[in-house]
PALUMPA-692238 format. One record per residue (C-alpha): residue number from 1; residue in one letter; x, y, z. Coordinates in Angstrom, 3 decimals. Example, Ala and Ser with C-alpha at 12.3 -4.5 7.8 and 13.67 -1.06 7.14 Angstrom:
<atoms>
i:1 aa:A c1:12.300 c2:-4.500 c3:7.800
i:2 aa:S c1:13.670 c2:-1.060 c3:7.140
</atoms>
This chain:
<atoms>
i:1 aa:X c1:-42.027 c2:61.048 c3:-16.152
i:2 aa:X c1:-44.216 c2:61.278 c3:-12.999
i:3 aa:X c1:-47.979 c2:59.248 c3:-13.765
i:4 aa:X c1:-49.069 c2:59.951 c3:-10.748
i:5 aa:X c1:-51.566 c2:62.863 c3:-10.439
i:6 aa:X c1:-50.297 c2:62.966 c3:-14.701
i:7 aa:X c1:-53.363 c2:63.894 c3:-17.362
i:8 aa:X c1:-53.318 c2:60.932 c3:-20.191
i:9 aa:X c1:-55.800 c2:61.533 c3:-22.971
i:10 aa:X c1:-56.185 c2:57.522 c3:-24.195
i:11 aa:X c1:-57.667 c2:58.134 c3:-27.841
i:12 aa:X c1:-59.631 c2:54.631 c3:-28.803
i:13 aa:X c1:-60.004 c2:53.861 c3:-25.270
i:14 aa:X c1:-63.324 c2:52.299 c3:-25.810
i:15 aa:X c1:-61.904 c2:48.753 c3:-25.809
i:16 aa:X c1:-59.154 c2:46.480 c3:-26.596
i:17 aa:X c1:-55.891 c2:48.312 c3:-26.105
i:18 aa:X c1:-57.125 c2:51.740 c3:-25.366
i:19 aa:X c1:-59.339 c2:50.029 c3:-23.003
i:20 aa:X c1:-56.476 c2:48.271 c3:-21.148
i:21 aa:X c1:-54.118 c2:51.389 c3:-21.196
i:22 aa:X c1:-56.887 c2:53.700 c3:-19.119
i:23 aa:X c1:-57.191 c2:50.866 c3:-16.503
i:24 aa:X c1:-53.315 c2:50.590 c3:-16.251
i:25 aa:X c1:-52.723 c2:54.609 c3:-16.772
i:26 aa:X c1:-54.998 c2:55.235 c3:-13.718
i:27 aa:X c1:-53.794 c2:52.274 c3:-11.661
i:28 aa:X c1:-50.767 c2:54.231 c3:-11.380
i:29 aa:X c1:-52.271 c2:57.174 c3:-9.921
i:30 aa:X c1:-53.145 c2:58.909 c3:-13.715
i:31 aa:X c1:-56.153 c2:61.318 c3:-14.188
i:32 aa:X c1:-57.387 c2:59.554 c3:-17.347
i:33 aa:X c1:-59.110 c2:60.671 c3:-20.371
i:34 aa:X c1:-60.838 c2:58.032 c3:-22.803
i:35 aa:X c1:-61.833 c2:59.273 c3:-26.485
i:36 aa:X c1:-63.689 c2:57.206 c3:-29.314
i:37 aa:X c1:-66.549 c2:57.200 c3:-31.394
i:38 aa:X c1:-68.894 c2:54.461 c3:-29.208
i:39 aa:X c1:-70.214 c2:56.450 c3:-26.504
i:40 aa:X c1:-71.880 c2:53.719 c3:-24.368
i:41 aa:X c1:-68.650 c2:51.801 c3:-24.263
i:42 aa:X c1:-66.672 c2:54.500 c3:-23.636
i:43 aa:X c1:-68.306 c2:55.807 c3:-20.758
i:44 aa:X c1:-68.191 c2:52.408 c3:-18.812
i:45 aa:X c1:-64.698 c2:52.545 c3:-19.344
i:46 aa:X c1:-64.307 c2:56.026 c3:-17.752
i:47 aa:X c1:-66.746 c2:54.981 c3:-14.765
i:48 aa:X c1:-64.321 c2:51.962 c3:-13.905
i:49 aa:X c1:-61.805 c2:54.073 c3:-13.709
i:50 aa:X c1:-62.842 c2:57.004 c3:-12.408
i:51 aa:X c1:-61.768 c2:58.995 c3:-15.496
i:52 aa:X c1:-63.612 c2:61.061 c3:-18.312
i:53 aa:X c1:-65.456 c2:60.220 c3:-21.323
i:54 aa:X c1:-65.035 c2:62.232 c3:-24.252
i:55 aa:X c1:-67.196 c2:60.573 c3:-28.034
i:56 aa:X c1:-65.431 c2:62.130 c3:-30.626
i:57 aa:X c1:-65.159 c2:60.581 c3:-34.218
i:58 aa:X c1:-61.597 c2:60.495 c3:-35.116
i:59 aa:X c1:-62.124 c2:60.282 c3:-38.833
i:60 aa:X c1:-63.941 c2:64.067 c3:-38.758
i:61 aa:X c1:-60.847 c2:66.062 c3:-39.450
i:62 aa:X c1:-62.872 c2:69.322 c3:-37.399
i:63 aa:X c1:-63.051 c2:67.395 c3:-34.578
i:64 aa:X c1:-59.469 c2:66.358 c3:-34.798
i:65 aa:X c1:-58.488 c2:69.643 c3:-34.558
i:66 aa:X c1:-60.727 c2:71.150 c3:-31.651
i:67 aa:X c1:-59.906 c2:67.825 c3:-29.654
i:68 aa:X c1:-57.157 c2:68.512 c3:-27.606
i:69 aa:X c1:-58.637 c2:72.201 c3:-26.955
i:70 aa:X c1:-61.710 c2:71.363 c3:-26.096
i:71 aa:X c1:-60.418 c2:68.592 c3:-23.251
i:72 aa:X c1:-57.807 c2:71.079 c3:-22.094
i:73 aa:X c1:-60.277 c2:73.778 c3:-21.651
i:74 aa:X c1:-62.753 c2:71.729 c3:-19.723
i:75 aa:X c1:-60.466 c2:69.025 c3:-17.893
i:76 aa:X c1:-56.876 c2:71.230 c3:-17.816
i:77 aa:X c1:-53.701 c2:70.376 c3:-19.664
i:78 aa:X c1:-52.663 c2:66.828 c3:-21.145
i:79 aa:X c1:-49.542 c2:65.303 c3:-19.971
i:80 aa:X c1:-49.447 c2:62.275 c3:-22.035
i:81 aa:X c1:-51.548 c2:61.936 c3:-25.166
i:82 aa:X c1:-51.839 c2:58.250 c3:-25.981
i:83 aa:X c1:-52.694 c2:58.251 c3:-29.850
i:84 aa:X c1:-54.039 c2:54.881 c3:-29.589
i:85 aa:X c1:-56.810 c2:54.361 c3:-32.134
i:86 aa:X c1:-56.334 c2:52.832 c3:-35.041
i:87 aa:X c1:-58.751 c2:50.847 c3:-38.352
i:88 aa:X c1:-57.290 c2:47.877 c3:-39.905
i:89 aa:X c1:-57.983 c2:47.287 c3:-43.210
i:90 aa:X c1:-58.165 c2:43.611 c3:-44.479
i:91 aa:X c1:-58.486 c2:43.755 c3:-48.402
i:92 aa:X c1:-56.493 c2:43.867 c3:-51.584
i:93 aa:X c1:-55.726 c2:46.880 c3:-52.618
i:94 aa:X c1:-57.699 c2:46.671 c3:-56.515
i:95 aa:X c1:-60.454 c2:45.677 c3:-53.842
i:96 aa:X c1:-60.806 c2:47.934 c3:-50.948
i:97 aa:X c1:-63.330 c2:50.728 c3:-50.497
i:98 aa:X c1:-61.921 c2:53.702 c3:-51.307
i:99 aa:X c1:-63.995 c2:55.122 c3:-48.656
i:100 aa:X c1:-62.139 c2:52.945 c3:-45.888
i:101 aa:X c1:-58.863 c2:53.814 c3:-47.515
i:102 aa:X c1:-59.433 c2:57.432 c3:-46.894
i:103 aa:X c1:-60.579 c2:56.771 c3:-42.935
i:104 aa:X c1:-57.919 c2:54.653 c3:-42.077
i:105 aa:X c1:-55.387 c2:57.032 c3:-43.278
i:106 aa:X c1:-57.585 c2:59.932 c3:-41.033
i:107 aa:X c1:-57.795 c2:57.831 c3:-38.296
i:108 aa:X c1:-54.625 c2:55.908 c3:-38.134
i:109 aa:X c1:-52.426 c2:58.561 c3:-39.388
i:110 aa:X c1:-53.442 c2:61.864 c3:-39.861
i:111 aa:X c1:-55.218 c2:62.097 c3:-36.425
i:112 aa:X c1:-52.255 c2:61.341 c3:-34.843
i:113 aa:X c1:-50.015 c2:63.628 c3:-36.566
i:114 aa:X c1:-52.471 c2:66.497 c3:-36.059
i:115 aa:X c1:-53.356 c2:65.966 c3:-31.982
i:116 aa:X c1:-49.583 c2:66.406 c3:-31.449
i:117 aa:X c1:-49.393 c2:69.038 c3:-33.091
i:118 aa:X c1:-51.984 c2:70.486 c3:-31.312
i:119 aa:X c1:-50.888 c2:69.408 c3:-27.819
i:120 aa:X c1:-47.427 c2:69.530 c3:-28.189
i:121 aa:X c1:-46.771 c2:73.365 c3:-27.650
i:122 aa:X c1:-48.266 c2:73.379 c3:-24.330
i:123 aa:X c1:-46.090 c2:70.168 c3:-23.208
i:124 aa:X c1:-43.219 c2:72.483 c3:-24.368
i:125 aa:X c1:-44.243 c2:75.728 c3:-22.541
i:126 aa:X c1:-44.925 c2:73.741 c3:-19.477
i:127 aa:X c1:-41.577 c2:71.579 c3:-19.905
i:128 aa:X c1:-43.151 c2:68.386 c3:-19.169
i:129 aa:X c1:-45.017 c2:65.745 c3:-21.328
i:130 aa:X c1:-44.736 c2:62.401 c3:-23.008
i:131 aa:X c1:-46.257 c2:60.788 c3:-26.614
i:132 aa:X c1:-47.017 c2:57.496 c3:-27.210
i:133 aa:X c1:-47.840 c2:56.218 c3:-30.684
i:134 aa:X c1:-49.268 c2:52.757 c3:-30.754
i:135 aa:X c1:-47.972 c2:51.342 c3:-34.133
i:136 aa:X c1:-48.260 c2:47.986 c3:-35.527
i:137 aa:X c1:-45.497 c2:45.378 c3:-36.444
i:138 aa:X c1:-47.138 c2:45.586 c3:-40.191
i:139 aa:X c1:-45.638 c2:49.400 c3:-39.988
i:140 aa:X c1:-42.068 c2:47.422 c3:-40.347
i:141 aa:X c1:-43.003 c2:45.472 c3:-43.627
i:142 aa:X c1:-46.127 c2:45.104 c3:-46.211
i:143 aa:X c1:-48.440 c2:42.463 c3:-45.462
i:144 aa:X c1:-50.819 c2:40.855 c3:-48.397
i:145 aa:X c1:-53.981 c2:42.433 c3:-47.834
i:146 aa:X c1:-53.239 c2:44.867 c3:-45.688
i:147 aa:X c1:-52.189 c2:48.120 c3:-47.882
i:148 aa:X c1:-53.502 c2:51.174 c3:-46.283
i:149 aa:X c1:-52.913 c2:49.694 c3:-42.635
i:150 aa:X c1:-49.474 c2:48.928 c3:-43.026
i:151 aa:X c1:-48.843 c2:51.858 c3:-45.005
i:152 aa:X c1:-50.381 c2:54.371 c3:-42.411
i:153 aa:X c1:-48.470 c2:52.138 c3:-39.574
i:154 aa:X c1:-44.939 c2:52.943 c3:-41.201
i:155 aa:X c1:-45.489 c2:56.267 c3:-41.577
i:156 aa:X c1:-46.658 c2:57.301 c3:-37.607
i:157 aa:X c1:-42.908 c2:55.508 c3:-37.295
i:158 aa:X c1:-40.954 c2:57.522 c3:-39.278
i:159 aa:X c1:-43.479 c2:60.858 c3:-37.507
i:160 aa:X c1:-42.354 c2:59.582 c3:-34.050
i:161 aa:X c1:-38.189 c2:59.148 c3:-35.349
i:162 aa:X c1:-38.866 c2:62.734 c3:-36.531
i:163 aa:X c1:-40.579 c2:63.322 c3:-32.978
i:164 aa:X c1:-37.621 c2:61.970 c3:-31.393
i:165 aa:X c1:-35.225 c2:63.967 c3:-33.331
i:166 aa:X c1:-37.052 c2:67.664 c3:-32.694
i:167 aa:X c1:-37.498 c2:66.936 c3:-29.053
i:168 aa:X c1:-34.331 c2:65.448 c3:-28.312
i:169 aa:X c1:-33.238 c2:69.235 c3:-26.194
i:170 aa:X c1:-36.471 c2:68.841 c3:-24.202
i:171 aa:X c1:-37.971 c2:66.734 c3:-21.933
i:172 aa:X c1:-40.912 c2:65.344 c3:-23.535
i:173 aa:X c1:-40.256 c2:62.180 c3:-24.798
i:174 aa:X c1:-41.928 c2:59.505 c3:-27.077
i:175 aa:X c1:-42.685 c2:56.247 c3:-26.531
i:176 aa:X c1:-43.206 c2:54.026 c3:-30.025
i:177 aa:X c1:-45.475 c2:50.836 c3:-29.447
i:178 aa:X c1:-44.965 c2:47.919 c3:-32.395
i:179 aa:X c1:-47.044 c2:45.031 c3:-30.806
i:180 aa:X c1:-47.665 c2:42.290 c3:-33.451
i:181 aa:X c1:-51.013 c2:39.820 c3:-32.403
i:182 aa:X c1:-52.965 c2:41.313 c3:-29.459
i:183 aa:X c1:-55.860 c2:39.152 c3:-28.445
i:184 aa:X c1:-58.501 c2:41.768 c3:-29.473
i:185 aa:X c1:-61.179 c2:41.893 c3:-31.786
i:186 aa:X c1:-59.128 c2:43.251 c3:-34.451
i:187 aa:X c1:-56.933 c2:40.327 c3:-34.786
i:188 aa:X c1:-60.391 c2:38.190 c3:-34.790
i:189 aa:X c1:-60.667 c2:40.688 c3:-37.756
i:190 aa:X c1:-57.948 c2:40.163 c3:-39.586
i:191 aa:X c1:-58.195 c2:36.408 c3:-38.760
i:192 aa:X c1:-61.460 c2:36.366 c3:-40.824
i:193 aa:X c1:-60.804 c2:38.186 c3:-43.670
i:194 aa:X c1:-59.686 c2:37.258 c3:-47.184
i:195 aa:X c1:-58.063 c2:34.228 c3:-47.897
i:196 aa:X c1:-54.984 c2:35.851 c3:-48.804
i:197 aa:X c1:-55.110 c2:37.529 c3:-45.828
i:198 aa:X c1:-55.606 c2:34.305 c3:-43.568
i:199 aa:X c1:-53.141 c2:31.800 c3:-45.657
i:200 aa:X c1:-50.522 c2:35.161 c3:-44.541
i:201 aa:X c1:-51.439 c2:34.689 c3:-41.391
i:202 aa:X c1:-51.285 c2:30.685 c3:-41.068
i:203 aa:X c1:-47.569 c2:31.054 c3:-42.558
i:204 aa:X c1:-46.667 c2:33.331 c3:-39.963
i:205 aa:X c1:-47.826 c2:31.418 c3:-37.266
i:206 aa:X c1:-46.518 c2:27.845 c3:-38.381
i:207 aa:X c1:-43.346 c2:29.820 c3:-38.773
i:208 aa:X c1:-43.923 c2:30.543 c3:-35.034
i:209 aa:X c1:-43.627 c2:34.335 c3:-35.588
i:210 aa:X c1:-46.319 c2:35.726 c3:-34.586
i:211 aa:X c1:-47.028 c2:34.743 c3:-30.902
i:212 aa:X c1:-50.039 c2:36.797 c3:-29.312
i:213 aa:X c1:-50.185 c2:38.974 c3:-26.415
i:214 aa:X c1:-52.834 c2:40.520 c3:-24.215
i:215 aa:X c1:-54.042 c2:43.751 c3:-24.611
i:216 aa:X c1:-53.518 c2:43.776 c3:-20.493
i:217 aa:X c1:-49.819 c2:42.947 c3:-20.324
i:218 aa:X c1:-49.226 c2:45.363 c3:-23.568
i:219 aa:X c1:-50.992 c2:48.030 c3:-21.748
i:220 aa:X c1:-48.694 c2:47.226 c3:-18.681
i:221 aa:X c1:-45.605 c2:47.484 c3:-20.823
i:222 aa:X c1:-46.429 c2:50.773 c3:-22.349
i:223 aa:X c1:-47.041 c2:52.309 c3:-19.074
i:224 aa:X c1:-44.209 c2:51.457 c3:-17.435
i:225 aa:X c1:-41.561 c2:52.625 c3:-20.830
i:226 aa:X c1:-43.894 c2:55.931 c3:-20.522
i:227 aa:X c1:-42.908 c2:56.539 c3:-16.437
i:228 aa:X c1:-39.283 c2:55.449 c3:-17.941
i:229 aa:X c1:-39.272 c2:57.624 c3:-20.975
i:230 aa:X c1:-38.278 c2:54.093 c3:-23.051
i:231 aa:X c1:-38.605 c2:54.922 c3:-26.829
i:232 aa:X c1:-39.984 c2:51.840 c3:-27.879
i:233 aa:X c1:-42.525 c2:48.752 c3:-26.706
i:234 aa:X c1:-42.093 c2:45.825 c3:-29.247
i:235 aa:X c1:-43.612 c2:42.408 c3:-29.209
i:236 aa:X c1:-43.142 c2:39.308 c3:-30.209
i:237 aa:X c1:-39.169 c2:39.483 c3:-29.190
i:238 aa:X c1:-38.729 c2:36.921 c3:-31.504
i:239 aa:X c1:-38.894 c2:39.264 c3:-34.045
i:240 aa:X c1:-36.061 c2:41.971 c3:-32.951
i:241 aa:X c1:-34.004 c2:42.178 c3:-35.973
i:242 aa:X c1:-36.761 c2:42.477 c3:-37.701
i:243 aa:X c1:-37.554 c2:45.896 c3:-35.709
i:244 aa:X c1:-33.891 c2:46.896 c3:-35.700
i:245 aa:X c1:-33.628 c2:46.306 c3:-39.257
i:246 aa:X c1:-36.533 c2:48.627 c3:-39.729
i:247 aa:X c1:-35.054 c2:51.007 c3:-37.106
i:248 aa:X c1:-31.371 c2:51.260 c3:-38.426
i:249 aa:X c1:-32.186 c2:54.082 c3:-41.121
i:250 aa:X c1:-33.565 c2:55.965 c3:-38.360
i:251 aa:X c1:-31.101 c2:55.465 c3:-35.913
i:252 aa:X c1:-28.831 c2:56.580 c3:-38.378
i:253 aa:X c1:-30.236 c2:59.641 c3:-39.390
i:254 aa:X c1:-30.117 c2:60.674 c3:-35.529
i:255 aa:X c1:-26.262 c2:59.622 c3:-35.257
i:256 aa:X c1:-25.836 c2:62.050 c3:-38.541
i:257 aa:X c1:-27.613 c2:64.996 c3:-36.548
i:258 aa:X c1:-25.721 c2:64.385 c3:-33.501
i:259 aa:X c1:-24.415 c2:67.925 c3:-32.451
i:260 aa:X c1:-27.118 c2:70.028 c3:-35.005
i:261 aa:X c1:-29.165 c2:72.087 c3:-32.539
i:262 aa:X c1:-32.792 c2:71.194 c3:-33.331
i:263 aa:X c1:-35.646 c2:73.852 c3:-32.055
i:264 aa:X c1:-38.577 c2:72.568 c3:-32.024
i:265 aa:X c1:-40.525 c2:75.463 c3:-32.345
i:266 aa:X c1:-38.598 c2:76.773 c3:-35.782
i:267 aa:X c1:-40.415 c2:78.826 c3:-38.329
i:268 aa:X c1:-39.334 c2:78.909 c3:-41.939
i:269 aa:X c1:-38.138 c2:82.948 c3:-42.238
</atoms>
């Protein structure tokens, strides 16, 4: 797909990630829109790069769903939505907030689901779009202390396999990212939270599994499989069977439709 002169709506592009992806969306020529809840932060992010602000709170399910008509209407149609934002959770299950179980899965899961939705008939009446869905490598497996995040994480992969499979007659195509560590302030999160939660970690890492990335080259990677259509953006590579083992169901539910005419735009009756 064509970035250049492309509309990318960058949800959690306040910092980290999100952050990163505006500044390498609109280095290659993209007319970038940044969405999240901190509005100071947000809007220095849209001055550097000459892009929009837009404070919305993610969790709100009524803003979820006039999002992506209220940007169209005053900024004109998305090209690429980047459904980037994302809570982790770092407690026990028997001792997590309810509360915070309830936003993550808004945030991380149902937000997503719902901004396609909503964007995703206009990509198909115009013929062009793409959809990237940052996931997690905790969306492949459970992780101690990380219920809710892992469990939100596995399902936006099995939404964008469905994605995949619905759109495969079109041109709009998806792009799945499933970066382990990214040196962000979430990580620094998880890193100080529970014990449980940091002896998983240590394991990991004396293991050498869990090598960490910037948020800049991850951004850089995700824009380029976008331009390229590439389904997927996975890091560390040390850990590819791991993703492949997670992916084989999938890909074989898409070698078991091959041939079955999908329309996207189906009804039931």
């Amino acid at each position: 797909m064509e970035l250049d002169g492309a509309r990318v709506l960058v949800t959690g592009g306040s910092r980290g990630i999100g952050a990163c992806l505006a500044r390498s969306f609109a280095a290659v020529g993209s007319n970038v829109v940044v969405v999240a809840r901190s509005g100071d932060d947000l809007r220095a992010v849209a001055d550097e790069v000459g892009g929009v602000a837009h404070v919305a709170d993610l969790s709100d399910p009524a803003v979820v769903d006039g999002l992506i008509a209220a940007i169209e209407e005053a900024h004109g149609p998305i090209d690429v939505l980047v459904s980037n934002a994302g809570i982790e959770t770092v407690d026990p299950v028997a001792t997590i907030d309810p509360d915070e179980v309830r936003r993550a899965t808004r945030v991380n899961l149902e937000a997503p689901m719902v901004l396609t939705r909503r964007v995703l008939p206009g990509m198909l009446e115009r013929n062009r779009g793409a959809l990237v869905f940052t996931s997690s490598l905790a969306g492949t497996a459970g992780f101690p202390g990380m219920g809710p995040y892992c469990a939100t994480k596995a399902g936006l992969n099995n939404f964008a396999s469905t994605l995949r499979i619905e759109l495969k007659g079109t041109p709009i195509r998806t792009t799945l990212v499933a970066p382990g560590p990214v040196d962000t302030r979430m990580w620094e999160a998880i890193e100080a939270a529970s014990p449980s939660v940091q002896r998983t970690s240590m394991r990991f890492k004396r293991l050498l599994l869990l090598p960490t990335t910037t948020p800049e080259r991850l951004a850089r990677r995700v824009v380029a499989a976008t331009g390229t259509g590439r389904r997927h953006v996975r890091h560390p590579r040390r850990l590819t069977l791991n993703f492949w083992l997670g992916e084989a169901p999938r890909r074989i539910t898409e070698l078991a439709l091959a041939g079955v005419r999908i329309d996207p735009l189906d009804r039931a009756g």
